[in-house]
C-alpha positions as CSV (number, residue, x, y, z in Angstrom):
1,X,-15.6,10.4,26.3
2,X,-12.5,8.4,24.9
3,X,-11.7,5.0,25.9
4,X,-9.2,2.9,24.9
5,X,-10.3,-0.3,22.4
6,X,-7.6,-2.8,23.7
7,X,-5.2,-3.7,26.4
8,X,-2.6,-3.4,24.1
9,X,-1.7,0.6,25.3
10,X,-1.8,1.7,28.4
11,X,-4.1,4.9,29.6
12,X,-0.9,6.8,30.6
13,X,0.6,6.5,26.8
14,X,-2.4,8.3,25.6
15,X,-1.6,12.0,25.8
16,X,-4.1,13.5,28.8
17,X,-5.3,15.9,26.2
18,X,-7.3,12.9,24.4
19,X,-9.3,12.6,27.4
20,X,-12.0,15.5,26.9
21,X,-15.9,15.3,27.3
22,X,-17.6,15.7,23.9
23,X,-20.7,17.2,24.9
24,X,-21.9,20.4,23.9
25,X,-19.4,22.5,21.9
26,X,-16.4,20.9,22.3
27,X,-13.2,22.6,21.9
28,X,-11.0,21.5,18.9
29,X,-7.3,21.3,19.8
30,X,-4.2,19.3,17.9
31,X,-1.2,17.8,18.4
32,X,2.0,17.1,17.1
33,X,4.2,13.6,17.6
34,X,7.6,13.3,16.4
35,X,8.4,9.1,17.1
36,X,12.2,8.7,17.5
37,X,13.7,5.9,15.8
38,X,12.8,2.5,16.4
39,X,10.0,3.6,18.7
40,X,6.3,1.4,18.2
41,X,3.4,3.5,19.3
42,X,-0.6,2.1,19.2
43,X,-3.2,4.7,19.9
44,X,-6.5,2.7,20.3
45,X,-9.2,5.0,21.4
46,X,-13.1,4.4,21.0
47,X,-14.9,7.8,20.9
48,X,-18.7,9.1,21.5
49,X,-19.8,12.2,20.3
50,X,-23.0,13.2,22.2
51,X,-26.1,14.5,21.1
52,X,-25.3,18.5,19.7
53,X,-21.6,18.0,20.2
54,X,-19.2,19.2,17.5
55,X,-15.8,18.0,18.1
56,X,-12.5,17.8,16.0
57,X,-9.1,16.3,16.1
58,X,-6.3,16.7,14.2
59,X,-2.6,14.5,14.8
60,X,0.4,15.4,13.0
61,X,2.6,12.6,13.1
62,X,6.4,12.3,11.7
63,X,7.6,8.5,11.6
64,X,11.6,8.3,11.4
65,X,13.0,5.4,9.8
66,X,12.4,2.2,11.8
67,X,9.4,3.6,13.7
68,X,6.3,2.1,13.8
69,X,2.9,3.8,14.5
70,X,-0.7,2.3,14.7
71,X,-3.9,4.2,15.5
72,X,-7.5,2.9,15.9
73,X,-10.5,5.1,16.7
74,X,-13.9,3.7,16.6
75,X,-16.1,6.9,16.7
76,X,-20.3,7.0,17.5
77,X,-22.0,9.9,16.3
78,X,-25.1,10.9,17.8
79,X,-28.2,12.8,16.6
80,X,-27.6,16.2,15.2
81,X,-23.3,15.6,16.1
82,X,-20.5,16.3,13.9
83,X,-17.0,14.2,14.1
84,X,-14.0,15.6,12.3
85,X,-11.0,14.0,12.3
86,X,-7.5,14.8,10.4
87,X,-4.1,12.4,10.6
88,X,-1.4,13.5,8.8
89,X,2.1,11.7,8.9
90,X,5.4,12.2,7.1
91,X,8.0,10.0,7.5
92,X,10.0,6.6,6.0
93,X,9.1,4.0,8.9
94,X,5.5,1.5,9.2
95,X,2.4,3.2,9.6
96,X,-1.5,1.7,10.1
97,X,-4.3,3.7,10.2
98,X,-8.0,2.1,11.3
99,X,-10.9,4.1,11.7
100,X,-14.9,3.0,12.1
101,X,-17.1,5.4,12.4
102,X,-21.2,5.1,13.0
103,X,-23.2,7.4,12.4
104,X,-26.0,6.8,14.8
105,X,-28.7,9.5,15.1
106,X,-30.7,11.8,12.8
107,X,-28.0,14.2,11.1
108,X,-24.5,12.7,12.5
109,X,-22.1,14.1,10.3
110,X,-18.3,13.3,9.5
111,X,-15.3,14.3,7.5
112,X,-12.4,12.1,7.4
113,X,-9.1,13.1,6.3
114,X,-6.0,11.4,6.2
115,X,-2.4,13.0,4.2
116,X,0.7,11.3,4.1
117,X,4.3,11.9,2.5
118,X,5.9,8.5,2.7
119,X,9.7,8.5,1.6
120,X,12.5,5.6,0.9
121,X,10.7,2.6,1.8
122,X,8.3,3.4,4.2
123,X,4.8,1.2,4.5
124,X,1.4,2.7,5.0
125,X,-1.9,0.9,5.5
126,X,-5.1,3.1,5.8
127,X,-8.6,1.7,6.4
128,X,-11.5,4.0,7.1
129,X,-15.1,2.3,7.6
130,X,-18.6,4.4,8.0
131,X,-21.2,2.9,8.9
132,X,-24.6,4.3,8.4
133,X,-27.3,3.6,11.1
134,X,-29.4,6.8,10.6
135,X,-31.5,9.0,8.3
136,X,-30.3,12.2,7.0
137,X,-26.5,12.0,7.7
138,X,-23.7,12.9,6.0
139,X,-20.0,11.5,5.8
140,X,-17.2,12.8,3.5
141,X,-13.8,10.4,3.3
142,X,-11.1,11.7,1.8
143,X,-7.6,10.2,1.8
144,X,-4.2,11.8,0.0
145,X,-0.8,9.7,-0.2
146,X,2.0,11.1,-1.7
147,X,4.8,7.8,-2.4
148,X,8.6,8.4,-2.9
149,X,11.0,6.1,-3.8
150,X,10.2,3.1,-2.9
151,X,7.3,3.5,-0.2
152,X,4.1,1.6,-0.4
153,X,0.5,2.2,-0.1
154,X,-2.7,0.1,0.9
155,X,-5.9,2.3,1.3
156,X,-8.9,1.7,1.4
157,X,-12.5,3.0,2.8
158,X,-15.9,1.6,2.9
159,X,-19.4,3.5,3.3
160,X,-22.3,1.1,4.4
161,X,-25.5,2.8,4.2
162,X,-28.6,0.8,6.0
163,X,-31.5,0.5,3.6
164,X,-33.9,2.8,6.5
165,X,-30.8,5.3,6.8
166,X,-32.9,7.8,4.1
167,X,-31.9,10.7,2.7
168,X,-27.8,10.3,3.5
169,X,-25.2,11.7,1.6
170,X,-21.6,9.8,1.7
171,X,-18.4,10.6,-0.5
172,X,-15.1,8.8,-0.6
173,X,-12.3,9.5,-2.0
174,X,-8.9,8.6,-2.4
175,X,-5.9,9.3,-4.1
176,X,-2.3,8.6,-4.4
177,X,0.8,10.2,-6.2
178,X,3.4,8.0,-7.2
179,X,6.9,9.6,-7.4
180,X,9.3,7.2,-8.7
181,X,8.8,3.9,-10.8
182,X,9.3,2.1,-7.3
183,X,6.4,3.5,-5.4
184,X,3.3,1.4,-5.0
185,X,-0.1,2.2,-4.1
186,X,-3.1,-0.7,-3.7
């Protein structure tokens, strides 16, 4: 079930698609947002993947000049789930990405993914956290930034493995191309 994290957005902003039970096997869907200029948008969601559920969602966003977009997800994985979630975004406005995800029960699996083409100078900030609470899980974070011109980059990702979480597999990666002797990536 999604929920949102804060007051700060309203249910009705949230596009009635997001709200979808995630038990059993759960459909995957996606979604493309175009923001018009100027617009701010925050999509704070916290998601829990039930026990055997197998969910997926991929957002496509484009970020015009001026725009501003933040997204939060805190995801819980339960035993034997599987969370995979892609955000891509194109665009020259501000853009912050926040994602924690748990892996709770015995074989919670996730794959991150987040792309980007920022242009002119655009701002992008990703943080992805995983958190593992459970034996036997897996999580693969991958995050691709392509920088023209004078956009900037701050990524970054963090797997924390509790010592009892045995036999767990985690992978991060994350890479950025700089086009242009103005781009900068941290």
């Amino acid at each position: 079930m999604l929920m949102p994290l804060s007051e700060d957005e309203p249910l009705m902003l949230i596009s009635p698609r997001e709200f979808f039970v995630l038990e059993g096997e759960a459909p995957s869907w996606d979604e493309t947002t175009n923001l018009g200029s100027g617009e701010r948008r925050s999509i704070s969601v916290k998601i829990h993947v039930e026990a055997q559920a197998h969910a997926r969602m991929i957002r496509v966003f484009y970020v015009p000049e001026t725009a501003r977009l933040t997204i939060s997800h805190h995801v819980t994985i339960a035993e034997g789930s599987s969370w995979d979630n892609v955000i891509a975004i194109r665009g020259r406005g501000e853009v912050t990405i926040r994602r924690v995800i748990e892996l709770m029960g015995v074989g919670a699996e996730v794959k991150l993914r987040c792309l980007a083409n920022m242009e002119l100078g655009s701002e992008i900030s990703v943080s992805d956290e995983v958190f593992v609470k459970a034996s036997g899980t897996k999580s693969d974070v991958r995050t691709k930034i392509v920088l023209n011109h004078k956009a900037h980059s701050e990524a970054r990702a963090r797997i924390v493995i509790d010592e009892r979480s045995e036999q767990s597999v985690a992978y991060e990666r994350l890479d950025h191309l700089l086009i242009g002797d103005q781009a900068r990536a941290e």
